[in-house]
N, C-alpha and C positions, 0 to 999 in steps of 0.2 A: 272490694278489698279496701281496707282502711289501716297506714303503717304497716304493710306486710305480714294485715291478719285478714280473715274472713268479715266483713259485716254485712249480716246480712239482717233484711225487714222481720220485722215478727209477726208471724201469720198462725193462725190455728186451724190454717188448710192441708188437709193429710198429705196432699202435696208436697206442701213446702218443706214441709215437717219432716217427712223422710228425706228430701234436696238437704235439708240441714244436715241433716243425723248424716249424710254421704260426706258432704263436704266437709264438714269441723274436720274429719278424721285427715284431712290430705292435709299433708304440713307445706307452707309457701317457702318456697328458695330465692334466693335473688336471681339466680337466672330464670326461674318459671313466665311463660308467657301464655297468653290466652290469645289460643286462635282458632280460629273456623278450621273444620275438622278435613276441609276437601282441598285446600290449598297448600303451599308448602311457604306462601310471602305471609310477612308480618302486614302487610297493607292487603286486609278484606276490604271488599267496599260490599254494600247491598245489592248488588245485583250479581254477584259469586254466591251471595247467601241464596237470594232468591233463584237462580239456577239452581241449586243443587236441592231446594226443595221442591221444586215445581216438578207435575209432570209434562216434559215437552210432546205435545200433538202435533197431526202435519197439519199447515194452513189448510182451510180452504181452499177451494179452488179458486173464489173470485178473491180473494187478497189483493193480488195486484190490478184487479179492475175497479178497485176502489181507492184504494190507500197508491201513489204513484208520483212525479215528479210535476205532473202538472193539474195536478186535484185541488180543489178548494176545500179546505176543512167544514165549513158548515153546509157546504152540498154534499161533501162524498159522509157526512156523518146521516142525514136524511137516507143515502143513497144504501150505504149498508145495513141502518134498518129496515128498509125497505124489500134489499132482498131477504134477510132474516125473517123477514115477515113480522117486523114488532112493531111497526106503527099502530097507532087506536084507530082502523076502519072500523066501519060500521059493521061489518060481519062480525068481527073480534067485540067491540062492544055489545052486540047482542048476547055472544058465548058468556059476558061478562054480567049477564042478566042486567043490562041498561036497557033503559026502555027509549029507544030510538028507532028514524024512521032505516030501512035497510037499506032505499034505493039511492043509487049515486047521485050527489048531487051538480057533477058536473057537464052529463047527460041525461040523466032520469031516464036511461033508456033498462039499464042492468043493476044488479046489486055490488055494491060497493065491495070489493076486496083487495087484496093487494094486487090478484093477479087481473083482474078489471080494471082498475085505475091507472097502473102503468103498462098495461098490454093493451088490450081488447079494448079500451074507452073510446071514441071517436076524437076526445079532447086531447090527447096525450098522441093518439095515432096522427094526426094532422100535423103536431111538433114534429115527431120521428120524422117524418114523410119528407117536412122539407128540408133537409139537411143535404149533406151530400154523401151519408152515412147509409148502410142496408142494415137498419137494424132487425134480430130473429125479434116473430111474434110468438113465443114461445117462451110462456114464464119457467119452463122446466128449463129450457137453456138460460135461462138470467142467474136460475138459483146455483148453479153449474159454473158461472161466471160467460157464459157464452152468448155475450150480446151480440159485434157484429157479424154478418154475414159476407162472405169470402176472403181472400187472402190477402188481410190486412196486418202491415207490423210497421216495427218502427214506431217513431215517433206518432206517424198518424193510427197507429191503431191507440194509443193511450188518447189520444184529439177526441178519438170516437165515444169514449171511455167518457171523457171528459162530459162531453155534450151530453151522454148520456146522464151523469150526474145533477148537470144544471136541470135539466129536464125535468126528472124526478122531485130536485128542490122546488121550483117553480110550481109545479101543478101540484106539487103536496101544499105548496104556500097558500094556493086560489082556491084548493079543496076548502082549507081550513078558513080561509078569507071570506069564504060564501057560506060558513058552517055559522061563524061568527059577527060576522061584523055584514051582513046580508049585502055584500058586493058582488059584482057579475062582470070579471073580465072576458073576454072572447079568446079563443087560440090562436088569434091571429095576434091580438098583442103581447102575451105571454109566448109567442113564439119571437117576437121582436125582441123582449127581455132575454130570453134564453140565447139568440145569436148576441145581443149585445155583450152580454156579460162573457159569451163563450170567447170575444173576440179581446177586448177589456183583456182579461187572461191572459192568451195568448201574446200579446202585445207587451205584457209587461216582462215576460218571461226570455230571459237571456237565451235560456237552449231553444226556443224555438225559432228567432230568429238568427241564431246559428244555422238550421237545419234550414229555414227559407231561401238564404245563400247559395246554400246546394241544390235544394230542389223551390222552382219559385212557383209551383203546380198546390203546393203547401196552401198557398192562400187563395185558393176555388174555393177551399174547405172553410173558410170560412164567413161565405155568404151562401 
């Protein structure tokens, strides 16, 4: 609107063309306002608009085994494509008619998958192992969200969560380190990074040691 008339773009899209031909005909008042159709406040913002267009689905199940209060954005972002299954493994780059070789190169014992690499690999099983976490060997409970094993909450099941995440960044890191740049770390150092950084974390984080106060068994978990 331009002076309390219509102006509108010139277009010769049949679109527009009839948008015009509707609107010329609505005469503007001084009281007229222009507002989103679902609210009854003069103050829309976008994300009222975008609510009301979207269709809302239920999360996931693993939502909160990824995305949580003591997640690190660039591992829990490895972490959730990973259980998507969208990383480029070499199985997936095969589907993709690349010509590569298929066997993992972290063991050379099986073919690369997702469900290989972060389950079943010896190199990633050795991580899990030594924690003081039970993680399920079970890529149908990951894609479920249901990493560990027994009755773990609280703070320390999101701890679990976490380690979980570093884990997955790391060995996705040394996959692609030995793909590219023809490096060979061992799981025993890559286990040393993964507690370091699990602890790093922790350490920085106000709410956990909040929860250390109350429970000082907190910090087994992280050696």
């Amino acid at each position: 609107m331009d002076n309390g008339s219509w102006h509108l773009p010139t277009s010769n899209h049949f679109d527009c063309l009839e948008l015009r031909s509707l609107v010329l005909n609505i005469q503007i008042h001084p009281r007229d306002k222009i507002r989103w159709d679902t609210t009854q406040s003069n103050a829309t913002g976008i994300s009222t608009i975008w609510n009301s267009i979207r269709t809302i689905g239920t999360p996931p199940t693993w939502v909160d085994v990824v995305w949580h209060n003591l997640s690190i954005p660039k591992c829990a972002f490895t972490f959730w494509l990973a259980i998507k299954g969208r990383l480029l493994t070499r199985d997936r780059m095969h589907k993709f008619n690349m010509n590569t070789e298929l066997r993992c190169i972290l063991c050379n014992i099986d073919n690369e998958s997702h469900r290989h690499i972060f389950v079943s690999c010896p190199y990633i099983m050795h991580i899990m192992a030594n924690s003081s976490f039970t993680f399920s060997e079970d890529w149908s409970h990951y894609k479920n969200g249901e990493f560990l094993v027994g009755p773990v909450t609280g703070i320390r099941k999101q701890m679990g969560h976490l380690y979980a995440a570093i884990t997955f960044f790391l060995v996705w890191k040394e996959r692609n380190a030995r793909l590219h740049n023809a490096t060979n770390q061992p799981a025993s150092m890559t286990l040393t990074l993964v507690k370091r950084m699990f602890r790093e974390k922790l350490h920085s984080c106000h709410r956990f040691q909040k929860e250390v106060l109350k429970n000082h068994d907190l910090l087994l978990d992280l050696y």
